[in-house]
C-alpha positions in Angstrom: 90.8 -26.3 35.8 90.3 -22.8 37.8 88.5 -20.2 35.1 92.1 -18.6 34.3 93.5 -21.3 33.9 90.8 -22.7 31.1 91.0 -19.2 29.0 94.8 -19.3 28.8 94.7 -23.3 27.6 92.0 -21.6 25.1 94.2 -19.2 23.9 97.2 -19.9 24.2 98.6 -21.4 20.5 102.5 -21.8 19.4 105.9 -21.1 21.0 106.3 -18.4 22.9 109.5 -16.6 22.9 111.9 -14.3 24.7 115.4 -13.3 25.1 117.4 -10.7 27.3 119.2 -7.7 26.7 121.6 -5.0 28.0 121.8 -1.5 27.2 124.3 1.5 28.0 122.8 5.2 27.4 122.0 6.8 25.3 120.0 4.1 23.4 116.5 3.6 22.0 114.5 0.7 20.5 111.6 0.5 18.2 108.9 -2.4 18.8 106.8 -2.4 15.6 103.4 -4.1 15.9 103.4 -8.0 16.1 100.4 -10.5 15.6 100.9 -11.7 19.6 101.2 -10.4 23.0 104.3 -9.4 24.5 106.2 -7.7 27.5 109.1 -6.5 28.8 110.3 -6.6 32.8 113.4 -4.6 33.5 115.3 -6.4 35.6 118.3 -3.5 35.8 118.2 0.5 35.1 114.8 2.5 33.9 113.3 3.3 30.8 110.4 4.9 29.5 108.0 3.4 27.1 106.6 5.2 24.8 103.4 4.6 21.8 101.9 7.0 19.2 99.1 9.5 21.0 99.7 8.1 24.6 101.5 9.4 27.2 105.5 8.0 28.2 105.1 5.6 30.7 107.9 5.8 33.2 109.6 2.2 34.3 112.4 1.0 37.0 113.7 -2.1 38.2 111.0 -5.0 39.1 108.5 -3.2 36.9 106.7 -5.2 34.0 104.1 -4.5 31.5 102.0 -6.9 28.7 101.1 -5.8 25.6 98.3 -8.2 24.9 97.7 -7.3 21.4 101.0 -6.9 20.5 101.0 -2.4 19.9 103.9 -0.8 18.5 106.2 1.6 21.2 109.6 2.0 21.6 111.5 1.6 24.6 114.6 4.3 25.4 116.7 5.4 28.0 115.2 8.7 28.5 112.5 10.4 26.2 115.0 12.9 24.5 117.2 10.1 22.9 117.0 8.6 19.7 115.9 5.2 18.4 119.0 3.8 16.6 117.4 0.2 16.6 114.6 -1.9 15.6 113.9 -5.2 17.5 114.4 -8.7 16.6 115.3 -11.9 17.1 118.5 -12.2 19.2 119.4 -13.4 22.3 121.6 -11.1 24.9 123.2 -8.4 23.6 125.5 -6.1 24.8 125.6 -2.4 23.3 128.7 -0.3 25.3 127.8 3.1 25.5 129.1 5.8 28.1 125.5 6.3 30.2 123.9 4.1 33.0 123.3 0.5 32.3 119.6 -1.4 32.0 118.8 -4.9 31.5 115.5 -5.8 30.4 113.8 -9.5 29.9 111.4 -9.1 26.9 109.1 -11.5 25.1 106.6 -12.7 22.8 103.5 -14.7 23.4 101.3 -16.4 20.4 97.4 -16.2 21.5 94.9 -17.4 19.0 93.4 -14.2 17.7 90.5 -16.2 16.3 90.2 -17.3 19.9 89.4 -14.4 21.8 87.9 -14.6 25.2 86.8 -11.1 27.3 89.5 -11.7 29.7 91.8 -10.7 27.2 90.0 -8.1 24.8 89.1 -5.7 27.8 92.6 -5.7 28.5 94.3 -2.2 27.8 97.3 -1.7 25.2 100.1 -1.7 28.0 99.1 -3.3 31.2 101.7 -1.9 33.4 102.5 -3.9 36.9 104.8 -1.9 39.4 107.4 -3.6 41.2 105.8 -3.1 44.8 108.0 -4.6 48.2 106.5 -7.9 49.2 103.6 -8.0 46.4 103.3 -10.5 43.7 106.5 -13.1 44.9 105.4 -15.5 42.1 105.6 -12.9 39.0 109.1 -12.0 41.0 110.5 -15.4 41.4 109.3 -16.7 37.8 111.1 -13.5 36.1 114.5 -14.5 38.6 114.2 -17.6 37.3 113.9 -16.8 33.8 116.7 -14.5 33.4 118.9 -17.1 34.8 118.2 -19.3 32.1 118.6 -17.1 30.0 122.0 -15.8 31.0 123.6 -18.5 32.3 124.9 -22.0 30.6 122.9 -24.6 33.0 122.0 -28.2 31.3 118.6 -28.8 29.8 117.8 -24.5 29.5 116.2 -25.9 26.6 113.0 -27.9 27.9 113.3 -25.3 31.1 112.5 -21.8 29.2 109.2 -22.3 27.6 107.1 -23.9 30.8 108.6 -20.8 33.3 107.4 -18.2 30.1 103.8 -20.2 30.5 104.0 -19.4 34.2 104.9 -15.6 33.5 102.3 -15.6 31.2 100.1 -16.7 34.4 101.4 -14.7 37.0 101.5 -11.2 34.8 97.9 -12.1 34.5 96.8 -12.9 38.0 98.7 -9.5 39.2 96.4 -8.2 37.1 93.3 -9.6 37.8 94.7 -9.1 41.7 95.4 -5.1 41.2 92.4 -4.4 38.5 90.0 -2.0 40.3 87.7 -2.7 37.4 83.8 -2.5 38.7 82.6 -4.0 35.8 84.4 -6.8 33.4 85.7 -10.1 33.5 88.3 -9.2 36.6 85.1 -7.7 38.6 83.4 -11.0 37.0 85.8 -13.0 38.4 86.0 -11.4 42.0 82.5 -11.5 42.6 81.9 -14.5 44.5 78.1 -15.4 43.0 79.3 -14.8 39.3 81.9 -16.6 39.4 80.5 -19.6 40.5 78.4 -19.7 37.5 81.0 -19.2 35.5 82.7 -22.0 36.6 80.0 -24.3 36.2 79.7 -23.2 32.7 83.5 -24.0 32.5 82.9 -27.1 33.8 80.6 -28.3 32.1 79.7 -26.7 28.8 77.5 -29.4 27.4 74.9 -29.0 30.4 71.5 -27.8 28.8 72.4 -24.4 31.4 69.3 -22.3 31.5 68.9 -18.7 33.7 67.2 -20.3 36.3 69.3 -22.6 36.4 72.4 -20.4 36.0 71.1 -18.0 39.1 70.1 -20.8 41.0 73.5 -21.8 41.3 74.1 -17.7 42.2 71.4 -17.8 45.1 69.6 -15.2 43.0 66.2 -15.0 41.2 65.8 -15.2 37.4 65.8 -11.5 36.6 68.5 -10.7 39.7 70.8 -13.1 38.3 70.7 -12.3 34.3 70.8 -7.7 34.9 73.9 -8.7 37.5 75.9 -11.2 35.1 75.3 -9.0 32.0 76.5 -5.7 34.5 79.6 -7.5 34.7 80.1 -9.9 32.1 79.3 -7.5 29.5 77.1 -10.4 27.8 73.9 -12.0 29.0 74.5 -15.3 30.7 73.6 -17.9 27.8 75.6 -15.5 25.0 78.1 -16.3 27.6 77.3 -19.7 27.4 78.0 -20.2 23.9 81.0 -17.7 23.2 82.5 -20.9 25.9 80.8 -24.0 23.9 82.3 -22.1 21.0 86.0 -21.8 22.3 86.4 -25.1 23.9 85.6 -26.6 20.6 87.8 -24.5 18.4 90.4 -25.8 21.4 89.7 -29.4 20.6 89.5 -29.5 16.9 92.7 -28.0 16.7 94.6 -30.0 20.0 92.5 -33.1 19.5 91.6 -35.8 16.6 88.1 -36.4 18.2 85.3 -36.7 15.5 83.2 -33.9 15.2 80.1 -36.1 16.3 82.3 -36.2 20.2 83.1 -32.5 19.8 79.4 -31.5 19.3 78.5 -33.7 22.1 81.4 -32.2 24.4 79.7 -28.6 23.7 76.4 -29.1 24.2 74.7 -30.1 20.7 73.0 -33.3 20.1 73.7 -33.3 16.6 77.1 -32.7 14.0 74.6 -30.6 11.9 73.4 -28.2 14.9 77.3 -27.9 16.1 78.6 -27.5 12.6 75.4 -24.6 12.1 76.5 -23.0 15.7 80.4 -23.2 14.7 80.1 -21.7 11.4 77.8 -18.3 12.7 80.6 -18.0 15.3 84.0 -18.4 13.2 83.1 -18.1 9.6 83.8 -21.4 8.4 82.9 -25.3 9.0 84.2 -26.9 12.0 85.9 -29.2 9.7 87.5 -26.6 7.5 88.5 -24.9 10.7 90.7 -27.8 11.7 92.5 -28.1 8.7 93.6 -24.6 7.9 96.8 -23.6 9.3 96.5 -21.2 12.2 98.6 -18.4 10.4 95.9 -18.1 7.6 93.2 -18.0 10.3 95.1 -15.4 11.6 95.1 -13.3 8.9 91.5 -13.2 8.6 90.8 -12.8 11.7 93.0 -9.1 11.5 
């Protein structure tokens, strides 16, 4: 799997959900703050989006935006009118009003918060993706796709809604990672062709004994050239890298697999349970075996 690819099956944990509806001004919604990442894409209209001690963010048609860590905001018609309503779960709705219509597709995404991977902590509150002619046609067609599901009566909608949400999910991020102008982070990280290669072959292959050398070997730099650049970008030195990834892959596998603990300290790089088991409890705060028995919800709420 290609690096994005690997954090999202790391993260990712749950259903997602998401539903559609339809507006006539005046109107305004409240968001409060969820324990998961959502977004919105208005497919009809404009809106403004607004949070506590930011400034209104201004949408139209084709635009999207992802809340990552799920921050309260309200969306409304225009910034004067009031918020009569507090979201939940529905599907479309349809609230007659005199004013201008908008349609918006809006959704919810459950990501392991005791899971976290850089990709998606440097992420800010609302990351907002214009609707640009002839940019991002995948993002574009996945939404069109979407909000036919949703709104129309086809056969098997069912099994069809929650894959295309997994490929929004994909696509909001990769416009993302394709528009950042970040020099430093995991989206400079991942655009820098020597960095990223090593990062891959961590990905690869966590349970190789990686060292530096080896590490900027596989860069074409030199020890010291290798470590000041990864840690420039990365925002970690390489081998702290090295086992935040050993440490996610195995939380991913104790709670997706049933392999022993003996194969999952092998998978990540340990030679023994008791070295993996020392390593997993430092990192997440309780036994590897513990860990996969507890639901996810209570992890959860230690984790906030």
């Amino acid at each position: 799997m290609d690096l994005l690819s690997d954090v999202l099956a790391t993260a990712k944990t749950g259903s997602p959900a998401s539903g559609m509806f339809v507006r006539h001004a005046p109107w305004g919604r409240a968001y409060p703050r969820i324990e998961s990442a959502g977004f919105h894409v208005v497919l009809q209209g404009s809106c403004w989006l607004t949070r506590p001690e930011a400034e209104p963010l201004a949408l139209g048609a084709g635009d999207a935006v992802f809340m990552p860590r799920g921050v309260a905001h309200a969306l409304l018609d225009q910034l004067d009118s009031p918020v009569t309503e507090t979201a939940g779960p529905e599907d479309v709705r349809i609230v007659a009003g005199p004013g201008a219509p908008a349609t918006l597709l809006c959704g919810s995404y459950q990501l392991a918060a005791d899971r976290t991977h850089p990709l998606l902590t440097e992420l800010p509150e609302v990351v907002h993706i214009p609707a640009r002619l002839g940019t991002h046609p995948s993002l574009r067609a996945a939404v069109d796709l979407l909000a036919d599901e949703l709104t129309a009566t086809h056969p098997g909608a069912d099994a069809a809604i929650p894959p295309l949400l997994d490929l929004l999910l994909l696509y909001l991020l990769r416009a993302r990672l394709a528009d950042s102008e970040q020099t430093t982070g995991w989206a400079a990280a991942v655009a820098d062709p020597d960095i990223s290669r090593t990062l891959r072959a961590v990905h690869d292959n966590p349970a190789h004994g990686w060292t530096v050398e080896a590490l900027g070997a596989r860069a074409g730099l030199s020890r010291a050239a290798f470590a000041k650049r990864f840690t420039a970008l990365v925002g970690e030195p390489p081998l702290t890298y090295l086992t935040r990834w050993r440490m996610l892959t195995a939380a991913r596998l104790l709670r997706d697999t049933d392999h022993p603990l003996s194969t999952v300290a092998r998978h990540t790089g340990y030679s023994s349970e008791y070295a993996f088991s020392k390593a997993f409890k430092r990192e997440f705060g309780t036994a590897p075996g513990r860990y996969r028995s507890t639901p996810t919800e209570v992890l959860k709420a230690g984790a906030s």
